[in-house]
C-alpha positions in Angstrom: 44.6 -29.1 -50.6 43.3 -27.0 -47.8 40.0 -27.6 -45.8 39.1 -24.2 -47.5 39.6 -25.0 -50.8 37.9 -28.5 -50.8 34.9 -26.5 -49.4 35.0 -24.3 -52.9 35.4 -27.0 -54.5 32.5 -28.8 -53.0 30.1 -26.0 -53.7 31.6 -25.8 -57.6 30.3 -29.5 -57.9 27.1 -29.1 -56.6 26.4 -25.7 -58.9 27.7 -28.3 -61.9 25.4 -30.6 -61.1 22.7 -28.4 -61.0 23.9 -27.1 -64.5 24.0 -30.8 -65.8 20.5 -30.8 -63.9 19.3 -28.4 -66.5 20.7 -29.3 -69.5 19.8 -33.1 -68.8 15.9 -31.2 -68.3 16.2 -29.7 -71.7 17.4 -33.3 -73.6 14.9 -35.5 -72.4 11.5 -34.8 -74.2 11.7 -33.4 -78.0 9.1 -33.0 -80.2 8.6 -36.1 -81.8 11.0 -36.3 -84.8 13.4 -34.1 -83.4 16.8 -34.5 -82.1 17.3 -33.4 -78.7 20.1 -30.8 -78.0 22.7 -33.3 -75.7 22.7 -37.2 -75.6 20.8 -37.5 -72.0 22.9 -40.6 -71.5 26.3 -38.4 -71.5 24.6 -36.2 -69.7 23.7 -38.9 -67.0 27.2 -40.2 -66.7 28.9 -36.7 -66.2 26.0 -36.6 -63.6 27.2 -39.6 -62.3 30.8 -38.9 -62.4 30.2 -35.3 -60.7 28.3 -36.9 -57.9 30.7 -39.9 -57.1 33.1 -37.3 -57.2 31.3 -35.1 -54.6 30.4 -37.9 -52.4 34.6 -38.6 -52.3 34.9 -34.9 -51.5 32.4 -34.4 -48.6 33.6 -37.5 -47.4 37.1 -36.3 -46.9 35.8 -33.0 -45.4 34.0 -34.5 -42.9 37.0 -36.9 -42.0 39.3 -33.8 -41.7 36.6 -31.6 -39.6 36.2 -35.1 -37.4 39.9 -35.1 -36.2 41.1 -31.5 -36.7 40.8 -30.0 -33.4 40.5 -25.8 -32.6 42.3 -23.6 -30.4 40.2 -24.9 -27.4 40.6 -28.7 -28.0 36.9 -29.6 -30.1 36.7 -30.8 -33.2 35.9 -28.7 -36.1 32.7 -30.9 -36.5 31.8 -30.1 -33.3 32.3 -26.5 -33.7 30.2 -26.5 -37.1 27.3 -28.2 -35.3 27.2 -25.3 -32.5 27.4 -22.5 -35.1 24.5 -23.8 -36.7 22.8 -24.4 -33.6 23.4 -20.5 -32.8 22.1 -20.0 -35.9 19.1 -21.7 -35.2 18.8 -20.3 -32.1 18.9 -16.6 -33.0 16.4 -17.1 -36.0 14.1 -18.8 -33.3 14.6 -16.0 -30.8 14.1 -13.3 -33.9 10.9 -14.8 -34.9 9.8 -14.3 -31.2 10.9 -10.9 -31.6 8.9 -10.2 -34.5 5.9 -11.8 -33.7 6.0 -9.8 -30.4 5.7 -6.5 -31.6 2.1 -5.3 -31.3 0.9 -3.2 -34.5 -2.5 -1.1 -33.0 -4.5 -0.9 -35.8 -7.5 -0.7 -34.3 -10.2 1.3 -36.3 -13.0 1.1 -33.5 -13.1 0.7 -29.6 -14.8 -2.5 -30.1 -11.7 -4.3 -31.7 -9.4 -6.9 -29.8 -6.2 -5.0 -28.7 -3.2 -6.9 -28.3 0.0 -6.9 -25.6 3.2 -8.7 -25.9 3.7 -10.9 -23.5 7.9 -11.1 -22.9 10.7 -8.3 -22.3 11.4 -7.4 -26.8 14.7 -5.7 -25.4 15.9 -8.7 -23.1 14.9 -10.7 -26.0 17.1 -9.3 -28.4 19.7 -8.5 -26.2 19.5 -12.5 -26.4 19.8 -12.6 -30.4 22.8 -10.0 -30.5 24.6 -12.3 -28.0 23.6 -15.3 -30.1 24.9 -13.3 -33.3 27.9 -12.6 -31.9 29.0 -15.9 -30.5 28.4 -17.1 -34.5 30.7 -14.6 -36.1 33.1 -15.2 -33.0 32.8 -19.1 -34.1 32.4 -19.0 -37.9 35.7 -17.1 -37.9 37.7 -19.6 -35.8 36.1 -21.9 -38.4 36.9 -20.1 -41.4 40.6 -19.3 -40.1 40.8 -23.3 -39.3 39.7 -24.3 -42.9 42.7 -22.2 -44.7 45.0 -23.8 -42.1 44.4 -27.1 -42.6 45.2 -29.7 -45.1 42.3 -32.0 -46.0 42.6 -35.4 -45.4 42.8 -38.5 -47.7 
């Protein structure tokens, strides 16, 4: 099985679990003298089973990302740790952005008029950088995950 597919896979189990999440919600209070819709404690073993299952999955994911270098020699892991730090980094610097841009609604001359107080274009020059490195990286990513078989 690819990297890829494991990671579909990965996200299938965790929507399950949420489903058996739900149902499990629904079957353990009843009115008294009713039946509830599921037996709660075959729904907490398939929860049980999902998750051990899951746990088995991720931890093979991260063992593949561990060893499986890119193109330039670092790890997938390490690659998946920067792209989320660029995308940390260019919601950080967007927030800035937005919270930089004076609105004048001033009514009266007596009101408190506001300035900005950093360069908004060198700013998000910044974020467009940032936003391109990520979709430069999350593809070398991607590409890497259909590539590469997951290990046991």
């Amino acid at each position: 099985m690819k990297v890829a597919e494991a990671l579909i896979l990965r996200a299938d189990h965790k929507k399950r679990l949420e489903h058996l999440k739900q149902r499990l919600l629904r079957a353990v209070k009843v009115q008294e003298g009713d039946a509830p819709p599921e037996n709660p404690a075959l729904l907490l073993a398939e929860m049980e089973r999902v998750a051990h299952e899951l746990m088995l999955l991720i931890q093979r994911i991260n063992r593949t990302n561990a060893v499986t270098s890119l193109d330039n020699g670092r790890t997938i892991a390490d690659a998946i740790a920067e792209r989320d730090t660029l995308r940390l980094r260019h919601t950080l610097i967007n927030a800035a952005i937005e919270g930089a841009v004076v609105k004048q609604d001033r009514f009266t001359k007596s009101e408190v008029r506001f300035t900005t107080t950093v360069d908004v274009g060198e700013l998000q020059q910044q974020a467009d950088d940032l936003a391109q490195a990520y979709r430069e990286l999350d593809t070398k990513i991607q590409a890497a995950n259909w590539l590469v078989e997951l290990i046991e």
